[in-house]
C-alpha positions as CSV (number, residue, x, y, z in Angstrom):
1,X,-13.4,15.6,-13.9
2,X,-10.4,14.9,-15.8
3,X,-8.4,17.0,-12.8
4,X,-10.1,15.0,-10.2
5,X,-8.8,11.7,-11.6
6,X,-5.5,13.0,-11.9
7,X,-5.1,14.4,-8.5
8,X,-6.6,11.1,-7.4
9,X,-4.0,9.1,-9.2
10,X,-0.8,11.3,-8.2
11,X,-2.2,10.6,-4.4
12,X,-2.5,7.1,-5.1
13,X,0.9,6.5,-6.5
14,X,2.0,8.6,-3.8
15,X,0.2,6.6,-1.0
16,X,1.3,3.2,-2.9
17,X,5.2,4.0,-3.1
18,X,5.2,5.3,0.6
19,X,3.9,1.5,1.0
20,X,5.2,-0.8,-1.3
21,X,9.4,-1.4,-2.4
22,X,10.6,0.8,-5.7
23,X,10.2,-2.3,-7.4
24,X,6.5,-2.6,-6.9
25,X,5.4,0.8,-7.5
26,X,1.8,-0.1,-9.6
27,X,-1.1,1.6,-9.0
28,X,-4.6,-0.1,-9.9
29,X,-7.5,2.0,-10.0
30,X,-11.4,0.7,-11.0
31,X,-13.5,3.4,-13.0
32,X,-16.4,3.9,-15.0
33,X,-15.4,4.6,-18.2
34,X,-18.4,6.7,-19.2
35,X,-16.8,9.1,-17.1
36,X,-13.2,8.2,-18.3
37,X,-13.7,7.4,-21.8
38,X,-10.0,9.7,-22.9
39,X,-7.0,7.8,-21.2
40,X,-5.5,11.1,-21.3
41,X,-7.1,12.2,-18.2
42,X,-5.4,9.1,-16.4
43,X,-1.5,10.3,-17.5
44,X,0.8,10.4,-15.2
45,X,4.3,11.6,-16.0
46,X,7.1,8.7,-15.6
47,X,4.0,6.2,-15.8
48,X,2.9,4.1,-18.1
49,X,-0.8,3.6,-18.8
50,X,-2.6,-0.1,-19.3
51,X,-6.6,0.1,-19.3
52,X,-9.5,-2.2,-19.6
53,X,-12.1,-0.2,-20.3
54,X,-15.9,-1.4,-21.0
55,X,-19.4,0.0,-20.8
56,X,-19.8,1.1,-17.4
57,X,-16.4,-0.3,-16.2
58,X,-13.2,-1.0,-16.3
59,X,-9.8,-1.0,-14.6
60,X,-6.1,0.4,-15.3
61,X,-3.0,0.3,-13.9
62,X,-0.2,3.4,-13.5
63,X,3.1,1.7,-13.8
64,X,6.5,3.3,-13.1
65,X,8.5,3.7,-16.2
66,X,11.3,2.0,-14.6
67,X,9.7,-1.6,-14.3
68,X,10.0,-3.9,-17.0
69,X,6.3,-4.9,-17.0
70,X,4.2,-6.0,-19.8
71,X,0.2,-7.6,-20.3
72,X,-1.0,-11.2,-19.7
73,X,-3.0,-10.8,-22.5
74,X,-3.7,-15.1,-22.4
75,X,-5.0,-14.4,-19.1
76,X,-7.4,-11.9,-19.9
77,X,-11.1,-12.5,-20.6
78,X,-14.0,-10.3,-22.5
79,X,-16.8,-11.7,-19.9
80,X,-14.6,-9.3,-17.0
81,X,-13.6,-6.3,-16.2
82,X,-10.2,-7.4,-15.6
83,X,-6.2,-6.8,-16.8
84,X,-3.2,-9.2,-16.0
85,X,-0.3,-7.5,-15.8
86,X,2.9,-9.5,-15.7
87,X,6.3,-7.5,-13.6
88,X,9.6,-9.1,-13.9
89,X,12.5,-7.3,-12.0
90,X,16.1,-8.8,-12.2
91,X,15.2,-12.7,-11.1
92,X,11.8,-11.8,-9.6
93,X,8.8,-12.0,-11.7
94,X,5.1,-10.9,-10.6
95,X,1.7,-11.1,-11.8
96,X,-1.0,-8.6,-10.9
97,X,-4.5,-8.5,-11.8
98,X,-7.0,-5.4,-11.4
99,X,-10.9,-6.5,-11.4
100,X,-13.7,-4.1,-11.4
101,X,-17.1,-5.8,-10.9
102,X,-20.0,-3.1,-10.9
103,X,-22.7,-3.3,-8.6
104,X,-24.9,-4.8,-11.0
105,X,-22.6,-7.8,-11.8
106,X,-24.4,-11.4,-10.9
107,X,-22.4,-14.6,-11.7
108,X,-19.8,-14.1,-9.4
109,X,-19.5,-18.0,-9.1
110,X,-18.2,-18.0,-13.1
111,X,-16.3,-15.0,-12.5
112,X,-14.0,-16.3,-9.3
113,X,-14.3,-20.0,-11.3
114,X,-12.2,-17.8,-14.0
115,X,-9.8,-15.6,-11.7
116,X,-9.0,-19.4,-9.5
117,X,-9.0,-21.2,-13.3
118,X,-5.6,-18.7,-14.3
119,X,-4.3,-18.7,-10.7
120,X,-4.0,-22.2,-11.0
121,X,-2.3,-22.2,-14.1
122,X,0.0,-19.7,-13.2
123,X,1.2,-21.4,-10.2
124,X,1.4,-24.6,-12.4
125,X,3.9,-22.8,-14.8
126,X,5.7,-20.4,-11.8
127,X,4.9,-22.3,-8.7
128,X,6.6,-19.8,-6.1
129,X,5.8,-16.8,-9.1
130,X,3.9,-14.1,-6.5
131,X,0.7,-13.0,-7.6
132,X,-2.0,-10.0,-6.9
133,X,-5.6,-9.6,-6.9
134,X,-6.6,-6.2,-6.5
135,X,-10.0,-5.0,-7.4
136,X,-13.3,-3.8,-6.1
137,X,-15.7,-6.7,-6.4
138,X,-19.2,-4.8,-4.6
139,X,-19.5,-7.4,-2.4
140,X,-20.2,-7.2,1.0
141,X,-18.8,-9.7,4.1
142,X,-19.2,-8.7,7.4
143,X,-15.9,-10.4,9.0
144,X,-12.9,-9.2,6.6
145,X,-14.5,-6.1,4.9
146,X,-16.6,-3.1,6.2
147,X,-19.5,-4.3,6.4
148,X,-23.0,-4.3,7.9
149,X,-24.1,-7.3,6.4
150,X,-22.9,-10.4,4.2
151,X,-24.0,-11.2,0.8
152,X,-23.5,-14.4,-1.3
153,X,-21.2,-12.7,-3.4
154,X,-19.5,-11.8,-0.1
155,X,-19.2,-15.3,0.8
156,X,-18.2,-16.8,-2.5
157,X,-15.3,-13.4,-2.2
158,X,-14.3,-14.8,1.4
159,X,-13.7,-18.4,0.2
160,X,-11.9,-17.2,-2.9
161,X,-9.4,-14.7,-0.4
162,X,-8.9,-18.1,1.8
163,X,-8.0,-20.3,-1.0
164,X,-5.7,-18.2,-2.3
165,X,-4.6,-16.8,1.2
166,X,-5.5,-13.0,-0.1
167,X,-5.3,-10.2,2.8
168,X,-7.1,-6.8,2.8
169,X,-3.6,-4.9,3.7
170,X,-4.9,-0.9,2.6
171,X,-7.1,0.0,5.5
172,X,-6.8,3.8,4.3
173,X,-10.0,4.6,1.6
174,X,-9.3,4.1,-1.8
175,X,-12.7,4.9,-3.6
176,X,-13.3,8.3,-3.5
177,X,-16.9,9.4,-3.7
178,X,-17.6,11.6,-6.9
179,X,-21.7,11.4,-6.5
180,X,-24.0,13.1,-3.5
181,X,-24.4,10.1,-1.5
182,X,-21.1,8.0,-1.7
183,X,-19.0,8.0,1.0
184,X,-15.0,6.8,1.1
185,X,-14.7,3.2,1.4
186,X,-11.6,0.9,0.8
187,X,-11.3,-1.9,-2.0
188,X,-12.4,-5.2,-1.3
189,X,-9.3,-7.2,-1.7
C-alpha cells in the first residue's frame, strides 16, 4: 500500500509542477489514515511532509524543500479535517488549506461557517494575501462538478466556491480508486 501512495504522490507532484510556477509547487492529498497511519509511506525526497491525520481522515501536503512555508496553526480546528499552510516567497505570501470531509460528514453548514469565518479574517489582516481551498468535500452539484445529481451539501459547496470566487481548474482525476468499485474522479474544489 505504502508503494501505491508513493507512486501516487511522485505523479502528483509531477502533474502539479508541470502546472503550477516553481514557487507554488505544493501538493495536497486527502487520505484515510487507517490506511496511512506511518507518515513514512508519504516521504518524498526534497519534500517536506505536514499531515492532519484523524480517524478515518485526514489531509497532507508535500511541500518542495525550497519554499519557505510554515503551518497556520490559529487557523486550524479539531472539529475538521483540515491544515492551513502559510507560503511566503520573496514579497509574496500565500495561504493554502487542504480539507478532507468523508462521506459520512453532515454539518457542512458549521463546517463552510468555519473555512468563510478564517477567510475572512485572513483577508482582514492580508487583504490582496492569495488564498487556496483545496479538498475533497463528497459533495455532489450537478453544474460545476461531475455530477449526476445535486445534494444540499452540493449547494451550500457551490455558494461557498461563488463567495469566494473558487474555480475547479484540475479536470485530470485526482482520487485514485484503491477499492473494487471506485472509479477516478477529480477533487471538488
Amino acid at each position: 500500500m505504502a508503494a501505491r501512495y508513493q507512486s501516487f504522490i511522485r505523479a502528483a507532484i509531477s502533474y502539479q509542477a508541470s502546472k503550477l510556477s516553481e514557487q507554488t509547487q505544493v501538493v495536497s492529498t486527502p487520505t484515510t489514515p487507517a490506511q496511512a497511519t506511518n507518515s513514512s509511506s508519504f516521504s518524498v525526497p526534497s519534500y517536506f511532509f505536514y499531515s492532519h491525520f484523524r480517524f478515518k481522515a485526514g489531509c497532507c501536503f508535500s511541500v518542495h524543500n525550497d519554499l519557505t512555508c510554515s503551518r497556520a496553526h490559529a487557523l486550524q480546528s479539531v472539529e475538521f479535517s483540515a491544515i492551513w499552510l502559510r507560503l511566503n516567497s520573496h514579497s509574496l505570501t500565500k495561504f493554502i488549506c487542504a480539507v478532507y470531509l468523508s462521506p459520512n460528514f453532515s454539518n457542512y453548514t458549521k463546517f463552510f461557517d468555519y473555512v468563510t469565518s478564517k477567510v475572512e479574517f485572513i483577508l482582514s489582516l492580508k487583504p490582496f494575501v492569495e488564498i487556496s481551498i483545496l479538498g475533497h468535500f463528497n459533495v455532489h452539484h450537478q453544474l460545476w462538478l461531475p455530477s449526476s445529481f445535486t445534494d444540499h451539501p452540493g449547494e451550500l459547496a457551490f455558494n461557498f466556491a461563488i463567495l469566494h470566487d473558487l474555480e475547479q481548474p484540475v479536470q485530470q482525476p485526482t482520487c485514485i480508486p484503491d477499492r473494487p468499485g471506485d472509479t477516478p474522479n477529480t477533487l471538488d474544489l
